[in-house]
C-alpha positions in Angstrom: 8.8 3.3 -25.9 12.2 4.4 -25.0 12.8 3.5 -21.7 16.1 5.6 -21.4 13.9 9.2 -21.3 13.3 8.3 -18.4 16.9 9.4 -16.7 18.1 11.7 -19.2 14.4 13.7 -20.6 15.6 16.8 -18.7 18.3 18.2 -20.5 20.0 18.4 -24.1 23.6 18.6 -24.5 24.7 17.6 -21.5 27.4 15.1 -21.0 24.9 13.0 -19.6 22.7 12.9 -22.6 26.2 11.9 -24.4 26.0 8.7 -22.6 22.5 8.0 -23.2 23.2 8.0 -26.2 26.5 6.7 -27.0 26.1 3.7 -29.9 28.7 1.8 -27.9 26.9 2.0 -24.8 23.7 1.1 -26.3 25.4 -1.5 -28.4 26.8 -3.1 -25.2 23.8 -3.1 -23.7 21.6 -4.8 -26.1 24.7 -7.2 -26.1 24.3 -7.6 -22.2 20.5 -8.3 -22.7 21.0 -11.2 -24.8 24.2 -12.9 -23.4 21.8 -13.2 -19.4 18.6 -14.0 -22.3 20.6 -17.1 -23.3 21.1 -18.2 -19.8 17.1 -17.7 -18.8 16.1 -19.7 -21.7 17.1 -22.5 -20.3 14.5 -22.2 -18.1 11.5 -24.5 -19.0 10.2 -25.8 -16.3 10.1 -26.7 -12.4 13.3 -28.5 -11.3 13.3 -30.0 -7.6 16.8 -28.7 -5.7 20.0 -29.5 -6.8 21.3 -31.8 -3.9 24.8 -30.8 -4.4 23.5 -27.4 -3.1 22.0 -28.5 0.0 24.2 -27.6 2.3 25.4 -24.1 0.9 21.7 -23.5 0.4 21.3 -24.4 4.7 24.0 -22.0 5.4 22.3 -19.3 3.3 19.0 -19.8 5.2 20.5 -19.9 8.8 22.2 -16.7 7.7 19.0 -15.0 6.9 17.4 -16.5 9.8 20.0 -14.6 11.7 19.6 -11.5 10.1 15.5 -11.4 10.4 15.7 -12.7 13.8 13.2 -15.5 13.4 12.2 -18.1 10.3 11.2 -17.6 6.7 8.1 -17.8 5.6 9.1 -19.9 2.6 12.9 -20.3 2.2 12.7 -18.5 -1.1 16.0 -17.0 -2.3 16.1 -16.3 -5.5 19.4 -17.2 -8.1 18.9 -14.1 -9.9 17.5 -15.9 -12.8 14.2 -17.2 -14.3 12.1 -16.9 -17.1 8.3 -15.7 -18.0 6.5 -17.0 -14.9 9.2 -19.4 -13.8 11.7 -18.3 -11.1 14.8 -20.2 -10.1 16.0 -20.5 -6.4 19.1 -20.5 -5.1 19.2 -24.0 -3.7 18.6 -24.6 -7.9 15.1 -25.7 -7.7 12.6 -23.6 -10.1 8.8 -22.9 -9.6 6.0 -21.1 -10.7 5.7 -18.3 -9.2 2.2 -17.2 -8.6 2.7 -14.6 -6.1 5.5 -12.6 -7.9 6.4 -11.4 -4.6 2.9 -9.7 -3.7 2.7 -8.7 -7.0 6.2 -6.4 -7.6 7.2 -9.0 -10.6 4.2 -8.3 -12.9 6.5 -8.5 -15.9 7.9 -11.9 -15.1 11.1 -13.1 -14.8 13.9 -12.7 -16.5 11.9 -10.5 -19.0 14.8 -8.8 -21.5 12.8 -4.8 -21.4 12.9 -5.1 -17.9 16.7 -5.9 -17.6 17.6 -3.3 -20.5 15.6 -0.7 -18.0 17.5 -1.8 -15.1 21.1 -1.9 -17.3 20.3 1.6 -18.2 19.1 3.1 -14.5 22.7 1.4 -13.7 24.7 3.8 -16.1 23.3 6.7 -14.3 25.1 8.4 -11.4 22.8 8.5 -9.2 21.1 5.5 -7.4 19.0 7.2 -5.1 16.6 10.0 -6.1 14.7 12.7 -3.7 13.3 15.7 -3.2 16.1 18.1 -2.6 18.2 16.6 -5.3 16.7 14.1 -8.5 17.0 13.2 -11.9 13.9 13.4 -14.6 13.0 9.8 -14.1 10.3 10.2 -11.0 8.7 13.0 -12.7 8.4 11.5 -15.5 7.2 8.5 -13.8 4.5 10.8 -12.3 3.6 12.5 -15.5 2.8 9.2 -17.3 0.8 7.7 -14.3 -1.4 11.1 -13.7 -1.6 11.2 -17.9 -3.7 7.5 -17.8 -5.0 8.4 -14.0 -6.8 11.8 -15.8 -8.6 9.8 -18.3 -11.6 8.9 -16.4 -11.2 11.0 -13.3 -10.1 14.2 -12.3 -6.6 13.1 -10.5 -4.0 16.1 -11.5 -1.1 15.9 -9.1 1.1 12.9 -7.9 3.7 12.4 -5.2 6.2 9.7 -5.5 7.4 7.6 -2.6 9.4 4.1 -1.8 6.6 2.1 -0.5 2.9 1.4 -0.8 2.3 2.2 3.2 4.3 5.6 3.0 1.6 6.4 -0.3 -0.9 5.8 2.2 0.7 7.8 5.1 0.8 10.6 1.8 -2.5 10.3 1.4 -4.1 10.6 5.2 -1.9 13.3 5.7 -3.5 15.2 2.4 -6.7 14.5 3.8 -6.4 15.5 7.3 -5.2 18.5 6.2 -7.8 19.1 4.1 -10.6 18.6 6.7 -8.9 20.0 9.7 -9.3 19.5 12.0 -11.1 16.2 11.2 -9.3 12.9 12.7 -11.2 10.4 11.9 -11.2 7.7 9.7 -13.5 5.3 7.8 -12.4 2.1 6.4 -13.7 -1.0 5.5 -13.9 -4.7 7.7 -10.7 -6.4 7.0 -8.9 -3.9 5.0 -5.1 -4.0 5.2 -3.6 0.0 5.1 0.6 -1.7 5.6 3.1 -1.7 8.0 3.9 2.1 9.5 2.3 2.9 12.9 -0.5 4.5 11.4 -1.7 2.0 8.5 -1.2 -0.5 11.2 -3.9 0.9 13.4 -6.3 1.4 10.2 -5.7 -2.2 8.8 -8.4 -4.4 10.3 -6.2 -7.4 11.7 -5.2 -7.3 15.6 -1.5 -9.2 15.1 -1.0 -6.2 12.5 -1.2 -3.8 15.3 0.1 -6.0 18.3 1.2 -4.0 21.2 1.0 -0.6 19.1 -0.8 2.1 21.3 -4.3 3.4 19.1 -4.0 6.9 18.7 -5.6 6.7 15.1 -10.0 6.8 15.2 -11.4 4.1 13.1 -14.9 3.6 12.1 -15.3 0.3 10.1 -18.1 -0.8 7.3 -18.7 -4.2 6.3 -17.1 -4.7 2.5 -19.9 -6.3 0.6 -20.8 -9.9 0.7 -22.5 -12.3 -1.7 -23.2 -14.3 1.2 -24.4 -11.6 3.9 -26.8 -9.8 0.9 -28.2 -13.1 1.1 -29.5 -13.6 4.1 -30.6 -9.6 4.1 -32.6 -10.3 1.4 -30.4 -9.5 -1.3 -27.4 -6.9 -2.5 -30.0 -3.7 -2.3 -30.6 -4.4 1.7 -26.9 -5.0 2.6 -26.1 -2.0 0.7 -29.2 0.1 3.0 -27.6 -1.4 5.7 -24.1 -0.2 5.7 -25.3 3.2 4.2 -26.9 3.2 7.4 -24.4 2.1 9.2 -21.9 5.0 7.7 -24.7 7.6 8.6 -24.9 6.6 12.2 -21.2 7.0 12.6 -21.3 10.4 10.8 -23.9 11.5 13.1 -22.3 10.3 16.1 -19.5 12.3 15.2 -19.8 15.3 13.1 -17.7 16.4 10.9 -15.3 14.5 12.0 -14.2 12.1 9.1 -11.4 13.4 7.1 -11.9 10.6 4.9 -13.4 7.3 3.4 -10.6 4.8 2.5 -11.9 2.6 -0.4 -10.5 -0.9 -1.2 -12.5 -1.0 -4.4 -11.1 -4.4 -4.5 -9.4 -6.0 -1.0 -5.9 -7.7 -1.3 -5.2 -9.2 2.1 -8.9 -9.1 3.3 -9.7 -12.0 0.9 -9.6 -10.5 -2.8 -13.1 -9.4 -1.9 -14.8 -7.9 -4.9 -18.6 -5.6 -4.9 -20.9 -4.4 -6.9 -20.5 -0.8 -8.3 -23.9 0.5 -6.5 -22.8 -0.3 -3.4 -19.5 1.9 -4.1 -21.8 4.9 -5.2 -24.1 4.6 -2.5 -21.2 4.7 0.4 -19.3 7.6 -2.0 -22.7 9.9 -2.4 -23.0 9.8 1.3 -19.5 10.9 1.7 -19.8 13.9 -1.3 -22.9 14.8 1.1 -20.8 15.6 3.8 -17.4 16.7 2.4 -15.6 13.7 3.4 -12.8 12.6 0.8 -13.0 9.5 -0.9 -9.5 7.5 -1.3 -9.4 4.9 -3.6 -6.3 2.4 -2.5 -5.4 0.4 -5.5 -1.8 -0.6 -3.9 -2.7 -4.3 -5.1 -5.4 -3.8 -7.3 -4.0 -1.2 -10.2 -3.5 -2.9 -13.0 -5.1 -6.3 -12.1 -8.4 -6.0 -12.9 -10.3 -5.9 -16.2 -9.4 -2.1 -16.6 -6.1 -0.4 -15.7 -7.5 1.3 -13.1 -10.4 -0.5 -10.6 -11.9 3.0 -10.6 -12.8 2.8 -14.3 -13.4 -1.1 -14.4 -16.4 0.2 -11.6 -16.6 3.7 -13.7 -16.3 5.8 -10.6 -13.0 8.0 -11.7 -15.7 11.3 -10.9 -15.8 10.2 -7.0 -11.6 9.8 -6.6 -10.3 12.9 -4.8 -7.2 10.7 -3.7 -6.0 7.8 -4.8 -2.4 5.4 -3.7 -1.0 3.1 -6.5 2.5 0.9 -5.4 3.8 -2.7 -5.8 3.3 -3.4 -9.3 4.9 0.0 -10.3 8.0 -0.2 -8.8 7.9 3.3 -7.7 4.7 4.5 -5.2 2.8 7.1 -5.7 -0.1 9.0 -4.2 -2.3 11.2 -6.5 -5.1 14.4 -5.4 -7.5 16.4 -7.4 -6.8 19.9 -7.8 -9.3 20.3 -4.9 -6.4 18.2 -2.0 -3.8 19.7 -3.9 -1.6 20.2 -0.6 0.5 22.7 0.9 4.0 23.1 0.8 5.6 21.4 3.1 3.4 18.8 4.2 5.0 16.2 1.7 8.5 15.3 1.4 10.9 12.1 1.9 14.5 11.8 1.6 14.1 9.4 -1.1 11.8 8.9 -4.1 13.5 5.6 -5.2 15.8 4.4 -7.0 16.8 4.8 -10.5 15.2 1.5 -11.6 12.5 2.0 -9.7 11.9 5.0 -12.4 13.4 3.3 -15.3 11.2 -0.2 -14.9 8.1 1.9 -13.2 7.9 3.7 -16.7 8.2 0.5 -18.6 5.4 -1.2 -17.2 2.8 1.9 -17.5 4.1 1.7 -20.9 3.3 -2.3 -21.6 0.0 -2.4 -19.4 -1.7 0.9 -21.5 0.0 0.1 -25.0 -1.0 -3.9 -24.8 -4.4 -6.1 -24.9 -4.3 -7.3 -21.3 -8.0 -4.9 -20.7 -11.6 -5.6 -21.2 -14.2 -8.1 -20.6 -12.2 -10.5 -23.5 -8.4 -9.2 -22.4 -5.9 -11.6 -21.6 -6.2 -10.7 -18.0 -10.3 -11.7 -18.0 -9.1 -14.6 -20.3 -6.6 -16.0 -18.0 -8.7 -15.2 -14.9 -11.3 -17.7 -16.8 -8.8 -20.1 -17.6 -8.0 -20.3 -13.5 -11.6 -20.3 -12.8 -11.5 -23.7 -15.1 -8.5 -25.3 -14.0 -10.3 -25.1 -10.2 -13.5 -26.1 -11.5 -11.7 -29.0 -13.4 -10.3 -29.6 -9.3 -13.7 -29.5 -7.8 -15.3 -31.9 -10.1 -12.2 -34.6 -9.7 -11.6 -34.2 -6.0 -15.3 -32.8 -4.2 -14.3 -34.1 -0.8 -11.6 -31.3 -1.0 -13.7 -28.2 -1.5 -16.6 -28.6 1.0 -18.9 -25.4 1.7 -17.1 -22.7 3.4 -18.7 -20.6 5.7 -19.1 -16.9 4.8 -18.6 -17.1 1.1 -20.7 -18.4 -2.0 -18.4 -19.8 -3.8 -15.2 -22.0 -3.8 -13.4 -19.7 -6.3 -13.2 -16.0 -6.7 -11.5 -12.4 -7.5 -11.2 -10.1 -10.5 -8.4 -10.1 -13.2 -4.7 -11.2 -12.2 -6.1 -11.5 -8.7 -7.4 -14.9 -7.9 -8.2 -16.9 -5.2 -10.2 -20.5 -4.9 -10.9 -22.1 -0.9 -10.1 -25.9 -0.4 -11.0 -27.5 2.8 -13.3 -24.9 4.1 -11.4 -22.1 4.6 -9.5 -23.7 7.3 -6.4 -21.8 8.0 -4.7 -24.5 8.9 -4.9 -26.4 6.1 -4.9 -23.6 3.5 -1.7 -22.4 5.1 -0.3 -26.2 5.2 -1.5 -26.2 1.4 0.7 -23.0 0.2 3.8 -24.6 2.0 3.0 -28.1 0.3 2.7 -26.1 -2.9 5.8 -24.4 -2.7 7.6 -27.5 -2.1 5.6 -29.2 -5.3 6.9 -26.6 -7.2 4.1 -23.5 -7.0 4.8 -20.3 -5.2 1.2 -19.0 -3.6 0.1 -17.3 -0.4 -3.2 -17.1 1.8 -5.2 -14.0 2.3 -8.7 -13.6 4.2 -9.3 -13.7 7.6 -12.0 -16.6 7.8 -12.7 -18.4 5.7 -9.0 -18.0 4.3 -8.2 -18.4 0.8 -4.8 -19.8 -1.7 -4.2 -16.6 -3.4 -2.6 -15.5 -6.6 -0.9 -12.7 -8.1 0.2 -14.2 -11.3 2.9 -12.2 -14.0 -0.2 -12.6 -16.5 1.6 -10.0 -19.2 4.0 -13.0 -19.6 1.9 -16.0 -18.6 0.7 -18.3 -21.1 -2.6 -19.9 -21.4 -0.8 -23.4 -21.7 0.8 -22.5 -18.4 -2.4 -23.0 -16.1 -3.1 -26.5 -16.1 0.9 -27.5 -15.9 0.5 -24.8 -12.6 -2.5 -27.0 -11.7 -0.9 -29.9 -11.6 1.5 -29.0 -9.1 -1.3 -27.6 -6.6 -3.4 -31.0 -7.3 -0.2 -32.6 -6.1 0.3 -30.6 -2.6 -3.9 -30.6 -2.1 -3.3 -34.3 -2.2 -0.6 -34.3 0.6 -3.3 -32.4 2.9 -5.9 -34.5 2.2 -3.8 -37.6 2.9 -2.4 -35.9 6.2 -5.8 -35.1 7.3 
């Protein structure tokens, strides 16, 4: 794939297609590429900081500090360099980084097609694209991602955006206007929607929406539980229950619901996954009374054991609306035909940037031209290899995994999304374990609301299987320091 059509597809014989294609300028790319390639191979492995950049590496932290008005969650400020799924930091130190920064650094680090696609968006004139005014690049962009959205649904439109919370605030607004004058919404127990006004009062976690006045209705379903089918007598009770449960509120209030919002697999909540009867069941009630079904696959697209979680559960016929983001660079929201909107309702001064188009396009070319997919990918290999590595943890240190309440089992999560719950679930020491992690040399992140959960987004296109255990290592190290701490 040519990852240049996506600035300069629109016209021929224009002087910008002359630099597009100018041999020098291509020739000086490549030349670019391999000169910062030569530097990033160096990269091998974890490195602790470089004392000799302690104190410039303070400064740099007290002047963020400043900026955000309160601490860092990690003090994690990149060099600019890394390589595959190693990441170098500014105070020198390198680490595996198994959060890729919620997931935006799928491709790795220091990955040469990613930096030819940003040296190429930074040869084009414009930086920012919009509405009133773009370049080809976020329609193409569009065009590829409605192209593999089509497959195995009927998604036809798309609308591009800058963030995965202003997809979101796309897609209510298609769907309230759809079912006016319906205003409310149904969404699952500890969903996260982002960090607008609105998303904030959908997203099932009360610091998210801390002194924010609720002017958004929410009716919430439990997301399905191993652990609650259980003690309901098994998966086809729980699924009665909150079928129920989703009838009473639509009877309650009638026609009322503009729409369902679907986490067909939850990020923050816990990288909860379910069974695909329990998604039909909750979506044929909704068909039964016209309210839209949104499928938000912000952190999920491209993670599980399909490119899509709507075809890994084959429910791509249900989808009237769907939001993809963080992964792709650029966000988007797509509609059937059906929500196709009216003019007017969506706009945005920007799109994104150039790179956002140039690296977007890239990535939906990798992901749908590679092997990553399926039940024997490399994405359900890896995901096996992690389960492995924890088991391997389990077996060595068992006074570190007691039972947690409210979940099954000690490990979980579909794909590049993984999680595994040392000491409980208790936030406190889950939390204490990430920060010990990052300081051992491992990059990870919580999610859940109780039990909580280590969580990881891993750059699995560029991962390698021999990768995991030397990952491992580092997290046996920091589970050791909370153990020993008590």
């Amino acid at each position: 794939s040519n990852v240049m059509t996506a600035s300069t597809t629109a016209a021929k014989h224009t002087t910008g297609s002359e630099i597009f294609s100018d041999p020098t300028i291509i020739a000086s790319i490549d030349a670019l590429v391999e000169q910062v390639m030569e530097y990033n191979r160096s990269i091998t492995d974890i490195k602790a900081p470089n004392p000799e950049l302690a104190e410039s590496f303070k400064s740099i932290i007290e002047r963020c500090k400043a900026v955000k008005g309160n601490n860092l969650v990690y003090h994690s400020i990149g060099s600019g360099a890394g390589n595959g799924a190693l990441v170098e930091m500014a105070d020198g130190s390198v680490k595996w980084d198994m959060l890729t920064g919620i997931g935006v650094h799928f491709l790795g680090h220091g990955n040469p097609k990613v930096i030819k696609a940003q040296l190429i968006a930074g040869i084009n004139e414009a930086t920012k694209h919009g509405n009133l005014q773009t370049n080809f690049g976020a329609y193409e962009f569009g065009e590829k991602l409605v192209k593999l959205a089509s497959r195995n649904s009927n998604l036809k439109h798309a609308f591009i955006t800058t963030s995965g919370a202003m997809a979101n605030e796309s897609a209510i607004k298609v769907c309230y206007q759809k079912h006016a004058p319906a205003s409310r919404v149904i969404a699952f127990e500890h969903c996260f929607m982002g960090r607008s006004v609105t998303m904030a009062q959908i997203g099932d976690s009360a610091g998210g929406r801390m002194g924010i006045p609720l002017s958004t209705q929410v009716d919430y379903i439990p997301f399905y539980s191993e652990s609650r089918a259980r003690e309901m007598g098994g998966p086809a009770k729980f699924t009665e229950y909150c079928v129920n449960r989703l009838q009473e509120y639509i009877t309650r209030y009638p026609k009322q619901h503009a729409c369902f919002i679907f986490e067909l697999v939850q990020g923050e909540g816990g990288f909860n996954v379910a069974k695909r009867d329990y998604f039909k069941a909750l979506m044929d009630v909704c068909r039964a009374n016209n309210i839209a079904i949104w499928d938000d696959e912000i952190q999920a697209f491209g993670r599980t054991e399909s490119l899509f979680a709507f075809e890994q559960y084959d429910l791509g016929e249900y989808v009237d609306v769907f939001c993809v983001g963080k992964m792709t660079q650029a966000c988007a929201t797509l509609w059937t035909e059906r929500y196709n909107p009216k003019p007017g309702l969506l706009s945005g001064t920007f799109t994104g940037n150039t790179s956002d188009f140039t690296v977007g396009s890239l990535l939906l070319d990798e992901l749908s031209n590679g092997d990553f997919y399926g039940t024997k990918g490399k994405f359900a290999q890896h995901h096996a290899e992690f389960r492995s590595q924890v088991s391997q943890l389990i077996s060595k240190h068992p006074d570190w995994f007691p039972d947690a309440p409210g979940t099954t089992e000690l490990m979980g999560g579909v794909g590049g999304m993984m999680k595994f719950t040392p000491f409980g679930g208790d936030k406190a020491k889950v939390t204490k374990t990430c920060k010990h992690a990052y300081d051992e040399g491992v990059i990870t992140f919580y999610c859940g609301h109780g039990p909580f959960h280590v969580r990881m987004l891993p750059p699995l296109p560029v991962m390698k299987m021999e990768d995991w255990p030397r990952v491992f290592e580092c997290l046996e190290r920091a589970l050791g320091r909370v153990a020993q701490e008590g």
